[in-house]
N, C-alpha and C positions, 0 to 999 in steps of 0.2 A: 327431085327437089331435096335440098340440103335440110335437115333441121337438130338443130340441138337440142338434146334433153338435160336440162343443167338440174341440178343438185347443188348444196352447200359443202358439198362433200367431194363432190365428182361430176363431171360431163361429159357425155356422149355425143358425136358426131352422127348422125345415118345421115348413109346416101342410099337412096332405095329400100334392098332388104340386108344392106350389109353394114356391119362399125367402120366407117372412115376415119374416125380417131377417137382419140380417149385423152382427158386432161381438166384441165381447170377451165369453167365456166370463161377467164377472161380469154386468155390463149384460143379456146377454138372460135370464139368469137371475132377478138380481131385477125383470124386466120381466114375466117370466113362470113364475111359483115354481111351479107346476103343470103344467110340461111333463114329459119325460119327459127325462133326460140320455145319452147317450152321449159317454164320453170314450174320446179315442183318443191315440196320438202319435204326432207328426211335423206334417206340414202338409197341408193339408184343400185342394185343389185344383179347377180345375172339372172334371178328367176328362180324359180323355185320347181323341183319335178314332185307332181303327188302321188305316191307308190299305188296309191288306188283308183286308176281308170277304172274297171269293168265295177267294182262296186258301186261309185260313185255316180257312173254316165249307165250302166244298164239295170242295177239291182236297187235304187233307189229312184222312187216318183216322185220327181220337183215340178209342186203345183202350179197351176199358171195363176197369176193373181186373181184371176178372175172365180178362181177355185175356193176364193177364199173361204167364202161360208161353209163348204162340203169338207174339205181337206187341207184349211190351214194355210201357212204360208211357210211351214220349215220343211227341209226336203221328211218323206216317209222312206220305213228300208222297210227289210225285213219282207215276213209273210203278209201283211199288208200290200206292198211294192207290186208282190210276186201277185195275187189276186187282180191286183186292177191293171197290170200288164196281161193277165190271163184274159180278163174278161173282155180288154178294147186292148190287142197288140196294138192299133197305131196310137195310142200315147207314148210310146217308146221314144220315138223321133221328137216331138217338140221338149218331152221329159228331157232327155238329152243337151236336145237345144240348151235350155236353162240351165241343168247340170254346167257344161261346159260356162256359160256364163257365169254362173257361182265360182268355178276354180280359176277366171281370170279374176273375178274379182278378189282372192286371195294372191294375185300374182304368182298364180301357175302357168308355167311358160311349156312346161312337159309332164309327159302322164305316163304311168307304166302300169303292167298287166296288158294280159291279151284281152282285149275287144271284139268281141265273137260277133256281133250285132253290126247290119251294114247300117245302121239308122246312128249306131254308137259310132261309128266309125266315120261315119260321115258327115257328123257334128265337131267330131274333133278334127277331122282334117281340116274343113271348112275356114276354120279361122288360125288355121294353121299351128298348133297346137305338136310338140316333137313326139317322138314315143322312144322311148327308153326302155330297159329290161329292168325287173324289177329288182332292189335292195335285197341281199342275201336277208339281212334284219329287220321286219316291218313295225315300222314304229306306231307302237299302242293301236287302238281302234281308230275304223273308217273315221275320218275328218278332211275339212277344206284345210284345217292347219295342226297336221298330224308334228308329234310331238316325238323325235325332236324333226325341227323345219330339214328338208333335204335342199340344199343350194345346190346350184348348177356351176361348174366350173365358170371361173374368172372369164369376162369379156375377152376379145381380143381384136386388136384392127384388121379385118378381112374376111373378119366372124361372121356368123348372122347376127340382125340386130331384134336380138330375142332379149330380154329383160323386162325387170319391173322392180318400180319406186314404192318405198313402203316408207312412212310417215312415222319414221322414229329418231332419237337421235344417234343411234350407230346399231351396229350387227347383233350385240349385247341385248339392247334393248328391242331388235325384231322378236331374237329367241323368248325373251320374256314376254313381250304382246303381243305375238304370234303372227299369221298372216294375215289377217282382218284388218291391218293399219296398211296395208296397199291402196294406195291414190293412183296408180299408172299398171297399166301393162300393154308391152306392145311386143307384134311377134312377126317378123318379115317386114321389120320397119313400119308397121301399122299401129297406130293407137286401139289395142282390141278394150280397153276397159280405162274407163277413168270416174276417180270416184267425188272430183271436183271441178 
């Protein structure tokens, strides 16, 4: 199935898991009057890589809501983390689960560091999540929207249709409001996160 991801800025074609075109919202449309439409706002980007998989997905416990009372509801790191993986390893795997969840919801499209954990690995392949080699320069401390943002090279048509929409009005104003204004993320042509 055909569907367009429009923007005021920009539009994307998927067909499947790949970019079938790229242009203005009316062009692909009357190119293809039978796609399916998703509009969104802000600017449609190619996604964003966060230089810190293994911190983020193995060395930090993202509690389940249901935790709230005991352990809150912001992810825990540190010797904390390390203790209540010590004491129940299978929190690892649903922790994960979430993690990954948290880093689409910033429209994280790719993740780098090694992933030593089959439970970590197995959360990000899942929803198909890329993996990259990490940045000779790690920008500032563990974050969903580590400063400054890493963008993923420019779309292309024949690409994967890996990206995500962030709810600003240009690239300027991502940088300054960070990743947390992502309304869309999708990866293999799937809708993995939407925040509206």
């Amino acid at each position: 199935m055909l569907t367009i991801h429009a923007t005021d800025e920009g539009s994307v074609l998927v067909e499947g898991d790949t970019v079938a075109a790229l242009g203005p919202y009316e062009e692909l449309a009357a190119a293809h009057p039978s796609a399916r439409v998703r509009r969104w706002p802000g600017v449609l980007t190619p996604g964003l890589l966060n230089p810190y998989g293994p911190e983020i997905l193995e060395s930090t416990y993202h509690p389940d809501p249901r935790e709230a009372d005991e352990f809150g509801n912001v992810p825990i790191g540190g010797q904390r983390a390390r203790e209540l993986f010590a004491a129940e390893p299978a929190r690892l795997g649903p922790s994960a689960r979430r993690g990954v969840q948290r880093l689409l919801a910033h429209g994280t499209v790719a993740i780098a560091g090694e992933l030593r954990s089959k439970a970590a690995l197995d959360a990000a392949r899942g929803v198909g999540l890329a993996f990259a080699g990490r940045p000779q320069r790690l920008p500032g401390p563990v974050s969903f929207s580590p400063k400054p943002l890493v963008l993923l090279p420019q779309l292309a048509v024949g690409g994967p249709a890996r990206f995500a929409v962030f709810d600003v009005e240009d690239r300027a104003d991502l940088v300054r409001r960070g990743a947390s204004t992502c309304v869309a993320t999708v990866i293999g042509g799937r809708l993995v996160h939407r925040s509206r």
